[in-house]
N, C-alpha and C positions, 0 to 999 in steps of 0.2 A: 504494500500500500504506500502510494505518494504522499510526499506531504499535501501537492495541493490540494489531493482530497479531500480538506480537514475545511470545510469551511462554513460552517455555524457555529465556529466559535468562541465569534466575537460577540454572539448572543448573551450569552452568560459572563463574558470580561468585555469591559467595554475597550476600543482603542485610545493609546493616548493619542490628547488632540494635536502634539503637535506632529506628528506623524500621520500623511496619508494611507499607508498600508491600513487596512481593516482588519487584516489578519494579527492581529498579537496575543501572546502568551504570558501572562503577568505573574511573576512571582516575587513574593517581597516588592522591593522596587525594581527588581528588572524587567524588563521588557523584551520579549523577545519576538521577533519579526517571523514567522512559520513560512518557509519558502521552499522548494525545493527538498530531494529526499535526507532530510537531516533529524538525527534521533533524540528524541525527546519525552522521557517518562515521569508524570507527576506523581509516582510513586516513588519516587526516589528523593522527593524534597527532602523528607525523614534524615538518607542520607547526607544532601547537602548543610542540610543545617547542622547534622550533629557534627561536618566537616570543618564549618565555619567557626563553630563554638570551639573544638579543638587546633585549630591553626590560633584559635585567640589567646588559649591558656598556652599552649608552648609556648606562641612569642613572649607572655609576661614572664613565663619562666626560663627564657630562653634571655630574657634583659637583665635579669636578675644573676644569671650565670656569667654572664659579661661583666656585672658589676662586680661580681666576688673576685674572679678573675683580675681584674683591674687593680681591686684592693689588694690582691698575695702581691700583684707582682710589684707593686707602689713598695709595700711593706719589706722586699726584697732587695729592693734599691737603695733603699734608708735605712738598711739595719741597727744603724746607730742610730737613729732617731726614735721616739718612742711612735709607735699606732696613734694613727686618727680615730679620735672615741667616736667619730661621727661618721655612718656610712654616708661615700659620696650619694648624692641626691638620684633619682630613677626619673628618669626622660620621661615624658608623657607623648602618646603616641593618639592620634583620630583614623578613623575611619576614610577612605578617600582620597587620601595626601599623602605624596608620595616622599619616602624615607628613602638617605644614603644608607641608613646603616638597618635597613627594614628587609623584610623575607622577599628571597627570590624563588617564586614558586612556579612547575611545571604541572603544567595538566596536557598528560600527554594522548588524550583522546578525548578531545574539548567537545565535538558535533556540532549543538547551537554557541555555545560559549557561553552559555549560561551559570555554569558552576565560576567558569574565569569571573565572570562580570559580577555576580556575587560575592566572591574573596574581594575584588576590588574596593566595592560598596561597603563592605561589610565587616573587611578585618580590618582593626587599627596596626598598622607598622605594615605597609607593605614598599618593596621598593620596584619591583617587576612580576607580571606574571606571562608566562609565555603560556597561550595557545594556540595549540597546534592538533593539526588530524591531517590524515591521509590523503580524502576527498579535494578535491577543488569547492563542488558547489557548499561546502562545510565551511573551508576557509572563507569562502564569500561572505555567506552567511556570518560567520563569526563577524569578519571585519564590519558587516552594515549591524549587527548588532555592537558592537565596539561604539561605533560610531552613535546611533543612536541614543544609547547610553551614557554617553560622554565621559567615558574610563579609556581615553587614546593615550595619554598621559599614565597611567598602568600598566596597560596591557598590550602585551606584543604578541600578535598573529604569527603562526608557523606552518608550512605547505611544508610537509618531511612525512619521514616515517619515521615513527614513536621511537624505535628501537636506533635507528641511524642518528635520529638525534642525543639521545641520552649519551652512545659511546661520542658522537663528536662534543660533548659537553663533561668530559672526563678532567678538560685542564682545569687546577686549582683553582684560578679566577673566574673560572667558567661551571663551576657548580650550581647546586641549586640546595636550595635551604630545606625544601619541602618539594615533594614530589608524589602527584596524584594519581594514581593509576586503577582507571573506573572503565575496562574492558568489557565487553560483550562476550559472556564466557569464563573463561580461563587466561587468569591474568601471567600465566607461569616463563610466556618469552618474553615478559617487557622485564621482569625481574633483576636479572642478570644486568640490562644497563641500566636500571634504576639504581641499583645499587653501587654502582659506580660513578654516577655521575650526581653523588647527593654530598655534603659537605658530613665533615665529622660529626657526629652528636644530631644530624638532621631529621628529618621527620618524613617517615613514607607510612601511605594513607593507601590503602590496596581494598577494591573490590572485587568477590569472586559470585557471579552468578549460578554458575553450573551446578546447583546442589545434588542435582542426581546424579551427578559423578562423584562428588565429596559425600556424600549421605549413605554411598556403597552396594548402590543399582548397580555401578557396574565397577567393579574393583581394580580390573584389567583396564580399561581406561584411568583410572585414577592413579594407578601405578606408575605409567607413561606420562602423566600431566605433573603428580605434586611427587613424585617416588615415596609412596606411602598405600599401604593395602588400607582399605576401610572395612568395618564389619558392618554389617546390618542390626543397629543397636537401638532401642529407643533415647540414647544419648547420644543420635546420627550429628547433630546440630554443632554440639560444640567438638564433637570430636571432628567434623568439617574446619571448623575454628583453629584447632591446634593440629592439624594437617595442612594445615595453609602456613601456620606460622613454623612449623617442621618443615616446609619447603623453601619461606623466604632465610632462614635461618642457616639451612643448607648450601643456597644461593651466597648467603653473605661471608659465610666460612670460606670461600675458596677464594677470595681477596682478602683476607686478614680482618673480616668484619663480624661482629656479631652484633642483638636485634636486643632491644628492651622494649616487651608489649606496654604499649600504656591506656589500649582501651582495646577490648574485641570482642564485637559486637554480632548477633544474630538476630536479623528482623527479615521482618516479610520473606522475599525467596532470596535473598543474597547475604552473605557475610561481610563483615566491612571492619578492618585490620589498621592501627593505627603506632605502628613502632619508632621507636629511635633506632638512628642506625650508628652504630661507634665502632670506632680502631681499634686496633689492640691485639697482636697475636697472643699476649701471653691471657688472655680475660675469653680469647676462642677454644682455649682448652677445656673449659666448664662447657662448650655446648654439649659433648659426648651423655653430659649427665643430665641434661634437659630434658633426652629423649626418650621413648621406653618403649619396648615393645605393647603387644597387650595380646592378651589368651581370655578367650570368652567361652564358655560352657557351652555347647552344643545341645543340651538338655536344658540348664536352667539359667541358660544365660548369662551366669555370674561372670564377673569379669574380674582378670588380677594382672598390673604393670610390671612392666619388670623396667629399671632403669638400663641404658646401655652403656654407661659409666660410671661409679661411685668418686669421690672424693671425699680425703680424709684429712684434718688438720693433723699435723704431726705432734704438735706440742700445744697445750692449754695459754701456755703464756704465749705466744709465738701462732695463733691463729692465721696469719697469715701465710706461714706455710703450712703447703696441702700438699697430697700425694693422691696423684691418679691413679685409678683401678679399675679393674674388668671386673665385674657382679659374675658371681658362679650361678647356674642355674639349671632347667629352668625353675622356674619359680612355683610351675603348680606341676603336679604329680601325672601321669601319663591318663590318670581318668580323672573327672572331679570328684575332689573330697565332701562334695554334696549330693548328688546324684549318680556317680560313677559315670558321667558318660566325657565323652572323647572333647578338645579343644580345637576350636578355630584359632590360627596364629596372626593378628594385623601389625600393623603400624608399619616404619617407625611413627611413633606422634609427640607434637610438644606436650610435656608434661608438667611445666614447669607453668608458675603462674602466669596469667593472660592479661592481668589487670596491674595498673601500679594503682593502690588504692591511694595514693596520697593525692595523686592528677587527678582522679576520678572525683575526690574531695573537691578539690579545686574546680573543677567541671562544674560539678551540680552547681558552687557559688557565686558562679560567675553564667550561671543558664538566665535565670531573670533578667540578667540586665539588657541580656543581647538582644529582649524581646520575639524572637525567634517564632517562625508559625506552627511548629508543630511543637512548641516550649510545655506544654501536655506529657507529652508521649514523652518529650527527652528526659524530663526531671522520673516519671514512675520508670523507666528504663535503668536510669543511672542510677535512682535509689536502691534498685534489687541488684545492680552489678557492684556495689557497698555491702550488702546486705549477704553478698557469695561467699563461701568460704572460697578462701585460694588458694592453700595446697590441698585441696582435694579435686585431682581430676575425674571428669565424667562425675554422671547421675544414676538415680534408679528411676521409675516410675511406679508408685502403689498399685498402679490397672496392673502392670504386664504382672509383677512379682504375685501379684493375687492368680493370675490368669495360668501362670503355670502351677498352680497349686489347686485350681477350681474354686475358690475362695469367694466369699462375698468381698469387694473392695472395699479395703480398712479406710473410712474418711480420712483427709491427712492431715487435719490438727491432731487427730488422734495416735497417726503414727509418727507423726513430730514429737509430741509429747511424751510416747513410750521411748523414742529413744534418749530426749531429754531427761526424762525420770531414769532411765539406763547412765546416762554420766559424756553420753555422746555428744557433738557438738553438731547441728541441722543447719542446712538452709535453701531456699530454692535458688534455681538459677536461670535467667533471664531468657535462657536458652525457648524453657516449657515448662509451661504452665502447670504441670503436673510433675515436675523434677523433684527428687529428692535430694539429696547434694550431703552426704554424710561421712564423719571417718569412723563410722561403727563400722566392720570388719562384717564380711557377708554372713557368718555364720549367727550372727545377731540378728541381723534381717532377719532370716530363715527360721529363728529361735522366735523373736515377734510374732511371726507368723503362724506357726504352732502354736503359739499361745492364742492366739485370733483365731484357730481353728476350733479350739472347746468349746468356745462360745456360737462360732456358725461350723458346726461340723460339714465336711465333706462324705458326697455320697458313697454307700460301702462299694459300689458299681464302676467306682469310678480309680479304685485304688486298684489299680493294674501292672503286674508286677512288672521290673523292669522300667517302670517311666521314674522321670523325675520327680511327680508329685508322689506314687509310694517310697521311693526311699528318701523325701524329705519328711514328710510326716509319719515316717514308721519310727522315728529316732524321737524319744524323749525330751519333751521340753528342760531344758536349762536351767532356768527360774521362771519367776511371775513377773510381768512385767504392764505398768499401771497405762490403763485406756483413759480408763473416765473422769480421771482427774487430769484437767486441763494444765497445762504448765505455762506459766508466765511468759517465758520467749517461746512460745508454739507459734503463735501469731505474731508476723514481723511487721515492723512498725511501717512499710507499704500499704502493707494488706490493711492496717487498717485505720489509713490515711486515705484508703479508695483513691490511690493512684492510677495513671493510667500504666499498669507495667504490661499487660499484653496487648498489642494491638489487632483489633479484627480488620477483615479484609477491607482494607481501603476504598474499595471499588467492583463492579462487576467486570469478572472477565480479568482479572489483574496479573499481573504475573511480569516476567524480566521482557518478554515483549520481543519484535522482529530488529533484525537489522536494519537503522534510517530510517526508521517511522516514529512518526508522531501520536505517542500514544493517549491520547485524547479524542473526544466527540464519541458521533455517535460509528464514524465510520468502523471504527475498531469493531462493533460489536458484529457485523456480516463477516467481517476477515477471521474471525472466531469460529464462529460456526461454517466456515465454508473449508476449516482447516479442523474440524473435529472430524474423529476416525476417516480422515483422507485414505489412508492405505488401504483401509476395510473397504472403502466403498471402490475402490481404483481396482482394486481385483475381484469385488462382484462385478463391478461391469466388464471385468475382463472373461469372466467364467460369461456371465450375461453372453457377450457378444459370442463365444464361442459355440455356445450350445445355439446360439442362432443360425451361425452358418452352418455347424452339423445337420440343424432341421431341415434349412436351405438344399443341404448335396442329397438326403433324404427324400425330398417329399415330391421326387420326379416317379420315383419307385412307389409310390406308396400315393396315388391321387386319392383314395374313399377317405385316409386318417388324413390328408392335407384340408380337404373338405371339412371333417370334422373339428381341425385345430383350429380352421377359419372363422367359424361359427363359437369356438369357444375361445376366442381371444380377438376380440373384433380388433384391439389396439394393432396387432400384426398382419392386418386386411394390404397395406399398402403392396408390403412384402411379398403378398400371395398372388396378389390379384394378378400378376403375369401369369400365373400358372391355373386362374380357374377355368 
């Protein structure tokens, strides 16, 4: 579908006046001119904004790092002099006005340039931002929306290719402070020159679409795309999340770099990755221990990490020296020690935390101010990615763990609270909505769970030898463990703030959408349906057409049943009529 297709929808946005075009696309205060095939999804504001909010806390923290900086090396100089009791003053930066010493950021597959012209508008301290895409009629576009928008003084249009460009932006003066990379798909070949053409300590911002490759529909593609197996878990979401950061981390190790997550994010159908990226060969030698394999039950789904490096401090006073290690393994037994049955083996995955909860802090307290349109959604988002535990990777969900057991499903304040009263430490995760996020140790699940069984027994029909659900409830409960007494942190201070932490479907028909289309109005909703089960219907008409012409070479032999098929299919009368 064309852009120019799209044209009722200045119905509902009206145009600015000082612009003839009728066509425009208005978000916050950009403006965008819809011309030509160039792509455009307003389900992705969500993203933009929470992109916007985070380019704003790094630059302040990113000014404040310059400043400490400033003070050692003053302080270095003047040895003999005593410290200035007073930190030097912190520059004040607006939105709009362009800074020498402000971020130079790449978005390196701009389409309308509407994410460029928003950073423009919208971050304080910027000093360039290159947009650039492949297309011609894109770069068009971009530069009459540039223009329109009066960010010429910003922002610098680029006709390249994404990848060509980042390796010719590898010289030192020619880096980039931040670097946006928001693909169609799989973001895994821009990687490599992003990551070289980004300044020490800089900021890359990665969108990945393709969740039914990361989610572990297809494992064999995901192998090839992020070098990582997937399992098919109902903690597909965030183990997407930490297979993404297992790949750019991968990526960054083979130039002496490694990744500090400081926000990563699962909404609607994409992921969306927010790192530092830093030098350092001796600080690359911890990646080994980031990562871990993972072995999932076959039977009851449980799952256990194994790391693929340990480290050890050698001395208590002397923490800073450590010693690398290989982990002996594996880690779980050749059958499970809950059901006996066999393991699937995935990863590698990051294992390590995904959030820096102190940015995250700072996020939320600085989301108000930016006024932001989807400032709703961002603050119950970021309050439950606060509210995660962080070294505990992956979830469970109450539905599945009941459903391999035939179980009534345990409410989950209920099973928050049991493991609370257990001495465990709960939380949900942002991921879904139904997450458990715990470091009680599975055989506590399964003990819980047993204990919830006295009370909703499972049928005797049902207990079939050999499955996982008889050999977890033929084992004796552990202890007792309290349901009905509610526990104070059961309920997190989200939940019952009535945040927005999960978002429902945006829109009908929603989803990551085509290549260069605008996904808005009403045209999208025929290109939907005219691409529902396409294959199904492309090979009944193929079988269709075929058993026609069999009837066709047929019904020369056979005049009395050609007569008869005439009569009972009058639709087919054209076809026959030579032959009555």
């Amino acid at each position: 579908m064309e852009v120019e297709e799209v044209e009722d929808v200045p119905q509902e946005t009206p145009p600015v006046p000082t612009n003839p075009n009728a066509n425009i696309i208005t978000e916050r205060n950009a403006h965008i001119i819809s011309g030509g095939q160039v792509f455009y999804n307003p389900v992705q504001e969500f993203n933009r904004d929470l992109s916007i909010a985070v380019l704003n806390v790094y630059f302040q923290r990113l000014v404040k790092e310059r400043a400490e900086k400033a003070r050692k090396q003053l302080q270095r100089q003047q040895k003999q002099q005593q410290p200035e009791e007073t930190p030097p003053p912190t520059p004040s930066y607006t939105a709009g006005t362009q800074y020498a010493d402000g971020l130079r950021i790449l978005e390196a597959l701009a389409a309308t340039g509407l994410r460029s012209i928003r950073y423009a508008q919208e971050i304080a301290g910027v000093r360039q931002i290159i947009a650039n895409d492949l297309s011609k009629q894109a770069v068009k576009s971009i530069k009459t929306n540039v223009r329109h928008n009066a960010v010429e003084h910003l922002i610098e249009t680029s006709h390249a290719d994404a990848m060509t460009l980042m390796y010719l932006s590898t010289a030192p003066q020619q880096r980039f402070d931040a670097v946006d990379l928001d693909p169609y798909g799989c973001p895994n070949r821009f990687l490599d020159g992003a990551l070289q053409c980004i300044v020490d300590g800089g900021l890359l911002l990665v969108t990945a679409t393709d969740m039914a490759v990361l989610a572990g529909n297809a494992p064999e593609a995901c192998y090839v795309k992020y070098g990582s197996v997937p399992l098919r878990m109902k903690c597909c979401h965030e183990m997407a999340l930490r297979i993404l950061l297992h790949c750019i981390e991968t990526h960054a190790n083979r130039h002496g770099k490694y990744i500090e997550p400081l926000l990563s994010i699962s909404a609607d159908f994409y992921v969306r990755i927010f790192v530092r990226v830093h030098s350092g060969q001796a600080q690359c030698k911890y990646s080994m221990s980031k990562q871990s394999w993972i072995y999932q039950c076959t039977g009851c789904e449980t799952f256990t990490l194994q790391p693929l490096g340990t480290v050890r401090t050698k001395s208590a006073d002397q923490p800073q020296l450590v010693k690398f290690g290989i982990p002996t393994g594996p880690a779980v037994n050749a059958q499970c020690e809950h059901c006996s049955h066999r393991h699937h083996l995935g990863g590698p995955i990051w294992s390590a935390p995904i959030h820096n909860l102190e940015f995250v802090r700072h996020l939320l307290e600085a989301t108000p101010q930016l006024e932001l349109g989807t400032q709703r959604r961002l603050v119950g988002v970021l309050s439950m990615v606060l509210e995660e535990l962080p070294d505990v990777p992956l979830y469970y969900t109450p539905d599945k763990l009941c459903c391999v057991l035939k179980l009534e499903i345990v409410p989950m304040l209920k099973m928050r609270s049991a493991l609370l009263h257990a001495g465990y430490r709960v939380s949900y995760s942002h991921a879904s909505k139904n997450s458990l996020k715990t470091d009680a140790p599975a055989a506590v699940l399964w003990d819980i769970l047993r204990c919830w069984s006295k009370r909703h027994p499972v049928r005797e029909n049902r207990l079939i030898p050999g499955t996982a659900l008889q050999a977890i409830l033929s084992q004796p409960c552990r202890q007792d463990y309290e349901f009905d007494q509610l526990h104070p942190a059961a309920n997190p201070s989200s939940r019952k703030q009535a945040l927005s932490r999960f978002q429902e479907n945006p829109a009908p028909h929603w989803g990551p959408g085509t290549r260069a289309t605008i996904m808005i109005g009403d045209n999208k909703l025929p290109k939907s349906y005219r691409n529902q089960n396409k294959k199904q219907r492309q090979k009944a008409a193929q079988q269709e057409q075929a058993h026609e012409e069999q009837e066709t070479e047929e019904e020369p032999e056979q005049p009395d049943q050609a007569e008869a098929d005439e009569q009972l299919l009058p639709a087919k009368q054209p076809k026959l009529s030579p032959l009555a």
